[in-house]
N, C-alpha and C positions, 0 to 999 in steps of 0.2 A: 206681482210684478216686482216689488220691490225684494224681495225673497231670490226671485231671478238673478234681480241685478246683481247683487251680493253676493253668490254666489262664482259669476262670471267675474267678479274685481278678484274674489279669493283666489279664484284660479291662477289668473295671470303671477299676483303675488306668490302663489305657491311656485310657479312654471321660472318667475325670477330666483326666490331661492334656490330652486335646482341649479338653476343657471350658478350662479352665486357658487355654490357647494362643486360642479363640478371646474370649473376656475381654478378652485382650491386645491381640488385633488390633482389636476393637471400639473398646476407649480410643485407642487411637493417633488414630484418622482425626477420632473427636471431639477429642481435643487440638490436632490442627494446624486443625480449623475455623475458631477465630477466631485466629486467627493471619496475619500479612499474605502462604501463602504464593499466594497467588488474585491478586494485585493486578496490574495491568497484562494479564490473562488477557483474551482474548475471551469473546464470548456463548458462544460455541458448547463453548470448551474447562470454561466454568465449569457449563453443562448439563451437561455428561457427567459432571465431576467431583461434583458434587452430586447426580446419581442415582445414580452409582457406589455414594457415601459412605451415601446412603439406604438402597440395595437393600441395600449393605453389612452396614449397622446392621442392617436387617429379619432377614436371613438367617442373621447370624450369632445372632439371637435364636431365630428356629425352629429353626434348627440345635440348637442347647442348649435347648429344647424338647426334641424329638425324641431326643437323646441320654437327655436325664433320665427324662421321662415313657413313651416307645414304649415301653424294655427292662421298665418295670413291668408293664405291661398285657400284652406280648407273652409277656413268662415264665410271667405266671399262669394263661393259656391255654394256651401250650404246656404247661406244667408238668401241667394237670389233665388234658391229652387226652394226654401221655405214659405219664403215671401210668395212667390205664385201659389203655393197651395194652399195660404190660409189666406189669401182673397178670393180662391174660389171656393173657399168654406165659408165664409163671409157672404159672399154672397147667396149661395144659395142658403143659407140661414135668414139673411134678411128678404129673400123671395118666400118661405116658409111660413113666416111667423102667422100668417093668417089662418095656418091648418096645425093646433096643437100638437096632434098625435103625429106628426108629417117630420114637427120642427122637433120633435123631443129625440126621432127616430136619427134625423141628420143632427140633433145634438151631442147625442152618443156617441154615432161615428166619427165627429169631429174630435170630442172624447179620444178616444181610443186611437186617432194618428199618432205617431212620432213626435215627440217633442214638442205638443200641444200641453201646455200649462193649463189655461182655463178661456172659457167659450162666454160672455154676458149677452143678452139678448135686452135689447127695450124696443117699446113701442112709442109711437109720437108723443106721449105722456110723458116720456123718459121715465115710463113705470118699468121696471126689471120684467120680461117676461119670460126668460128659461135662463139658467145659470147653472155655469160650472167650473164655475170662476174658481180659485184659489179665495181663502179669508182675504179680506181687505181691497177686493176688487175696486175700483170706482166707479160712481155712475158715467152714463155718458155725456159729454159735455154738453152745455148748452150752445145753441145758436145754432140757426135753420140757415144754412144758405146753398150754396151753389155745390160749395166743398162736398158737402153734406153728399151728394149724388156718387163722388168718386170716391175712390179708396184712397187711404192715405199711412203710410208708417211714420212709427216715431221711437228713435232709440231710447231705449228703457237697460240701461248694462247690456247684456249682452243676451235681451230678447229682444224678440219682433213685434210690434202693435199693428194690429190694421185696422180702421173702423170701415163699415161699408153700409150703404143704403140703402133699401129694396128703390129701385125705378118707380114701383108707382107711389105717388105723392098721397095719394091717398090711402094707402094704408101701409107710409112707409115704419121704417122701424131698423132703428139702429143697432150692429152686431160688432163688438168687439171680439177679436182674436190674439190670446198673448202665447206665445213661442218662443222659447230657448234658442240657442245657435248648437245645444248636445254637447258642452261641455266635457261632459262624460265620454262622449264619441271620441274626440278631440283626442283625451287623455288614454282610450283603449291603442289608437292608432297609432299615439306616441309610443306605447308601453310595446305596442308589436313592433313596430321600428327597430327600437332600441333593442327587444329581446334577439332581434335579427339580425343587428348588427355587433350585438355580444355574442351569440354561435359564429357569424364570420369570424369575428376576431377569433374566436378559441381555435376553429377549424384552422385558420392561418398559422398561429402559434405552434399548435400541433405539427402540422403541416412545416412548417420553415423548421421545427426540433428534429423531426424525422428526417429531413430531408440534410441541413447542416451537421446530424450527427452522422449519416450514411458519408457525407461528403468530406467530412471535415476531423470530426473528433474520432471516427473510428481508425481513416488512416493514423491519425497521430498517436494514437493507443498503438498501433501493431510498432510504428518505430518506435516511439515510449520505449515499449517491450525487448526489440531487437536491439534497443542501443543499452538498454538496462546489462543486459543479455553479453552482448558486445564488451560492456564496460568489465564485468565479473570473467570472462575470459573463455566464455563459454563458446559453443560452435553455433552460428549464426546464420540463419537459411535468407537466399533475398526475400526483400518484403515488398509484396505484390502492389504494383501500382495501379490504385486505384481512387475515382474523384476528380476534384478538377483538374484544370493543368498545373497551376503552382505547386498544389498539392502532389499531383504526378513528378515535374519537377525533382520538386524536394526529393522522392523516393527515389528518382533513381539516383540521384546527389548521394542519398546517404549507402545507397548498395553500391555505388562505387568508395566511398570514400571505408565502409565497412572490408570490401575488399582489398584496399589497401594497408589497412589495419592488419589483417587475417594475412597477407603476405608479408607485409614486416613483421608481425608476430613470427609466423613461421621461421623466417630469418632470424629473427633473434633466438630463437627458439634451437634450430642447429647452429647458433653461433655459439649457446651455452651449453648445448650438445658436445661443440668440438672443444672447445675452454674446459667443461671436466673431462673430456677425454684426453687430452696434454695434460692437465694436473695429475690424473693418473698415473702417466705417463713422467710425467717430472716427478709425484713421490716414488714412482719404482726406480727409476735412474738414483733419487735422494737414497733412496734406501741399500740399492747395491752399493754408493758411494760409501753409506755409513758403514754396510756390512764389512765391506773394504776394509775401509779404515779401523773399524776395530777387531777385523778376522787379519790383520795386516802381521802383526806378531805370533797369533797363532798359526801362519800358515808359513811364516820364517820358520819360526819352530817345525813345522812339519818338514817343509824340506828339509829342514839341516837333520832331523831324526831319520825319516827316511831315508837320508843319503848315507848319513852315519854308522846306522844303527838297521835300515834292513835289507842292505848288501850283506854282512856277517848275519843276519839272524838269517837270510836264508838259506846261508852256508848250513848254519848250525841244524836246520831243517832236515834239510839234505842229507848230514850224518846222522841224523834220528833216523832218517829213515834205512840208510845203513845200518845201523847196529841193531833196532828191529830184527834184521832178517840172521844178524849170528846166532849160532848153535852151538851146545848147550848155553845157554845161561840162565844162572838162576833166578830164582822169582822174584826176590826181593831186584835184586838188579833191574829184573825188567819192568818191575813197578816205581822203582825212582826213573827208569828213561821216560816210562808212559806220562809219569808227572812231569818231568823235564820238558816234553814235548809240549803237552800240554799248556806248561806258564810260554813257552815262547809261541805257540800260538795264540793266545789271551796279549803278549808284548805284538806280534804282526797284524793283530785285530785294531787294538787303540792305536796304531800308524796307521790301519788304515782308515779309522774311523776320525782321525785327524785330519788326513788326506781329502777325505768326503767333507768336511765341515769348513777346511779352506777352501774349498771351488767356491770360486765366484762366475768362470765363463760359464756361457746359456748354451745349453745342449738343446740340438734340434728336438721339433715335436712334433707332431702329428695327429690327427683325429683318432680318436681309440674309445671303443667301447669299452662301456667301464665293467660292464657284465664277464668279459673275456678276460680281463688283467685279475679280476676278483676268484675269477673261475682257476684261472691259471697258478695265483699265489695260493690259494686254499688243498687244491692237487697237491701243490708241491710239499706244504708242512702238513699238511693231517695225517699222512704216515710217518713224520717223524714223532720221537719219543714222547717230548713233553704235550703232544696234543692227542696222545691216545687214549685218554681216558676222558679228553674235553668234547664236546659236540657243537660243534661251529654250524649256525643256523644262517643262513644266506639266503637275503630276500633283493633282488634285482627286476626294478619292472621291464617289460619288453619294449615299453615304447620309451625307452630312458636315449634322454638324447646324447650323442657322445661328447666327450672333455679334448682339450689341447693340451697334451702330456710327452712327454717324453716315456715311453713305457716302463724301460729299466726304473728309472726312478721312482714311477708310480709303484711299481711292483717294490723297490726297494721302502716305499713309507708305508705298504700294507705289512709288511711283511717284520718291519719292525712293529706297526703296531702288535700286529696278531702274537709273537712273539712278548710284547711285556704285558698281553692280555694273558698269556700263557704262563707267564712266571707269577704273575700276580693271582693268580689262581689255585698255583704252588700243583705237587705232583700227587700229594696226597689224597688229595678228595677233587670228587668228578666235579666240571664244572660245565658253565655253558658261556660259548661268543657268540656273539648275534653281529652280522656283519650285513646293514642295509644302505644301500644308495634309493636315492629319493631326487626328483627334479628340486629344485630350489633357486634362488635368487643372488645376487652379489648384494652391496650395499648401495652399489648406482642403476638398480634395476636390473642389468644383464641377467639372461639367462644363467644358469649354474648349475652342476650336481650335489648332492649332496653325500659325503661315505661317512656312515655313523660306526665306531667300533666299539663296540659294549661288553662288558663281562660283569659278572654276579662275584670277584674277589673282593678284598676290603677295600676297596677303594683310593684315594690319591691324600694323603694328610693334608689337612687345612692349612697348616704353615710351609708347606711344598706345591700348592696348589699356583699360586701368582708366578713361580719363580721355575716353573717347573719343564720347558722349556729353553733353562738357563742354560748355557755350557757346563758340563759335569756336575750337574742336580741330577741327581737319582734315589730313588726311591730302595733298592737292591744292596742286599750285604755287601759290605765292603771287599774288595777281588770279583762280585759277581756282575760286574757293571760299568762303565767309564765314564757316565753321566751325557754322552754325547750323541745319542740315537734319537732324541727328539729333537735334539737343535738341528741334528741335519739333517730330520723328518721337515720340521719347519722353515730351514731354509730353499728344500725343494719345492715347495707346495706352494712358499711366495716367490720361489722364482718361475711359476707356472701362472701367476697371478690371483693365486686363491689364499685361503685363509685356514687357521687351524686351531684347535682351542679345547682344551678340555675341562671335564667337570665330573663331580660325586652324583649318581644316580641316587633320588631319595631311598629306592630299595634296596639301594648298598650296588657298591664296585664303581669302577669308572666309566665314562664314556668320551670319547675325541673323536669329534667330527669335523671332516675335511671337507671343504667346499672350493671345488674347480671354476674355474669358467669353462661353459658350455660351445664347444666348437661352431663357427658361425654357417 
């Protein structure tokens, strides 16, 4: 009995520290709430911790529920259906006691009920007559009276006593019955409770993650993404509204507002479009102006030589070509007219190559395949002298797209090149031009051609290289040259809007490539 009791006060003591202990745990998780320790956390880590702290809170409240209130309601039922069955254990024990083998057989059984602790039996002697009592049982009390006939409990901690009296007076005999309230029971139903309401909570947790990330942090991920996206300049697809409605909202907020971004971009976009296309536009205007200004004395000079100088020299022409045709005359004589002729054609060449290098006005243009002007200049000098012993390789693809040129011109900048590829190759030994056009680019993107002019002579000297488009920089003996067929190679080619430029092949000779804009 007393072993009972004691056990049933541990309990309660134990059931309060739980109590106690989850109190404790309860304040904690609200104390760090507002506190900064969430800050910099993601969506996803601050869902969890927020249902955690929820379910937390809930759980640990039903819990201490259940602890408080179940053991009331659960002992006052067990207690009253214990109570009925160990007074009719009691009783028929003390109807028993007359038949040994009868009472030992219902001693057992009472044994072996639920939550029966120990069974005493006496006789009117108050001599012990069956026991299975716990150590320390007591006898039964003294005093015969009325009591004695009924059954009666008496709280012992937290078992049950009943004594009971066989009816007949003569061979009555007193039976003690001591009973737990199951303690243990008590504590399995707690522990299943609680186990069942810590899978609720998980299932909920789970439940509200999957459900707030489907809702909530996945939309915010895809605009995350699209504004990241968005921000870096990149092309940006709408992002699918999906979730609640605020969330919906927001998304279609931001695929309009992303829209308006993507069409001001755009605008800004051909407005820095057409700003370098006027800059263009204003260096080429700068650049005619500068050509101007500093082609502005040599092209005085060219008039006034021209005007002066190739009225009489074409006179003087004229009678070269008359005196040509007299008869007899001797050889020597008509070897100094051939040379006469000669230096005054080399004088009507440099006025005209003067002539050429003052134009400033822009001569019409037109779309022109560059395979035909290539084809047409290569026809025209490969039967002449100094390219009969060279072999001009020509590679032109067919889907080469056409340039905006003036043709004469074009044909007049192949044709000087091909020609100082020709002298540079000299007469004496066989050589080779390689003359390819290639698609290519400008430096603002445009489309472009490309015309590459190469030969295997010795190449352009390094201290004539930078300079070598100068006015009257040449590379050719002195008499065999005027310095002036590249500059007004390069003044046609930028008044076409292309670019020109040469360099030393590592394998030896030169190469000057011309780059057009591509006809739109």
């Amino acid at each position: 009995m007393a072993g009972g009791g004691s056990h049933g006060t541990g309990e309660r003591r134990a059931a309060g520290g739980r109590g106690g202990d989850l109190r404790s745990r309860e304040g904690a998780p609200a104390a760090g709430w507002t506190g900064t320790s969430y800050r910099g956390l993601g969506l996803r880590p601050q869902i969890v911790l927020s249902l955690a702290v929820l379910m937390g809170a809930i759980l640990g409240l039903l819990a201490l529920g259940i602890h408080v209130l179940v053991p009331v309601g659960v002992r006052r039922e067990v207690s009253a259906a214990r109570l009925a069955m160990v007074e009719v254990m009691a009783r028929d024990l003390a109807r028993r006691h007359h038949d040994p083998a009868s009472a030992r057989g219902a001693l057992r059984e009472a044994l072996a009920a639920p939550a029966v602790d120990g069974v005493a039996v006496w006789d009117r002697d108050a001599g012990l007559v069956a026991a299975g009592a716990p150590p320390g049982a007591r006898p039964f009390p003294g005093g015969w009276g009325p009591s004695f006939h009924a059954a009666r409990r008496e709280p012992e901690g937290t078992a049950t006593v009943v004594f009971a009296a066989s009816p007949d007076r003569a061979g009555s005999a007193a039976v003690r019955v001591h009973a737990g309230v199951a303690g243990d029971s008590l504590r399995s139903l707690e522990a299943l409770l609680l186990g069942y309401l810590g899978l609720t909570a998980l299932a909920v947790v789970v439940f509200g993650y999957i459900s707030l990330t489907r809702l909530i942090v996945r939309p915010l991920d895809r605009l995350t993404r699209a504004a990241r996206r968005l921000g870096s300049g990149r092309e940006v697809e709408p992002v699918a509204a999906a979730g609640g409605r605020e969330i919906v909202e927001l998304t279609e907020t931001f695929n309009a507002m992303t829209r308006e971004v993507v069409g001001q971009r755009r605008e800004l976009e051909e407005q820095v479009a057409r700003l370098e296309r006027l800059n263009r536009e204003l260096a080429l205007a700068q650049e005619q102006v500068v050509r101007s200004a500093k082609l502005a004395s040599v092209g005085r000079l060219a008039a006034g030589v021209a005007h002066e100088i190739g009225n009489p020299l074409t006179v003087m022409l004229g009678f070269f070509d008359v005196l040509e045709t007299i008869e007899p005359m001797a050889p020597a004589a008509r070897e100094h007219l051939r040379t006469m002729r000669q230096e005054a054609e080399r004088v009507n060449r440099t006025i005209r190559d003067l002539l050429d290098y003052a134009r400033a006005n822009p001569e019409p243009v037109e779309a022109l395949a560059v395979g035909e002007v290539i084809d047409g200049t290569v026809g025209l000098l490969a039967p002449q002298k100094p390219f009969r012993a060279i072999e001009i390789q020509v590679t032109v693809p067919s889907d080469l797209p056409p340039v905006r040129a003036n043709r004469d011109r074009l044909r007049q900048v192949l044709v000087n090149l091909l020609l100082n590829a020709a002298d540079a190759i000299g007469p004496e030994r066989a050589g080779t031009i390689e003359l390819r056009a290639e698609p290519a680019a400008l430096a603002d993107g445009r489309s472009a051609v490309r015309i590459r002019v190469t030969d295997n002579g010795p190449g352009i000297p390094p201290e004539l290289l930078g300079a070598i488009f100068d006015p009257f920089v040449t590379t050719k003996s002195p008499g065999a040259g005027t310095g002036l067929g590249l500059s007004v190679c390069e003044g046609i080619v930028e008044g076409l809007g292309g670019t020109i430029r040469a360099s030393n092949r590592p394998e030896g000779g030169a190469c000057f490539e011309v780059v057009l804009p591509a006809a739109d």
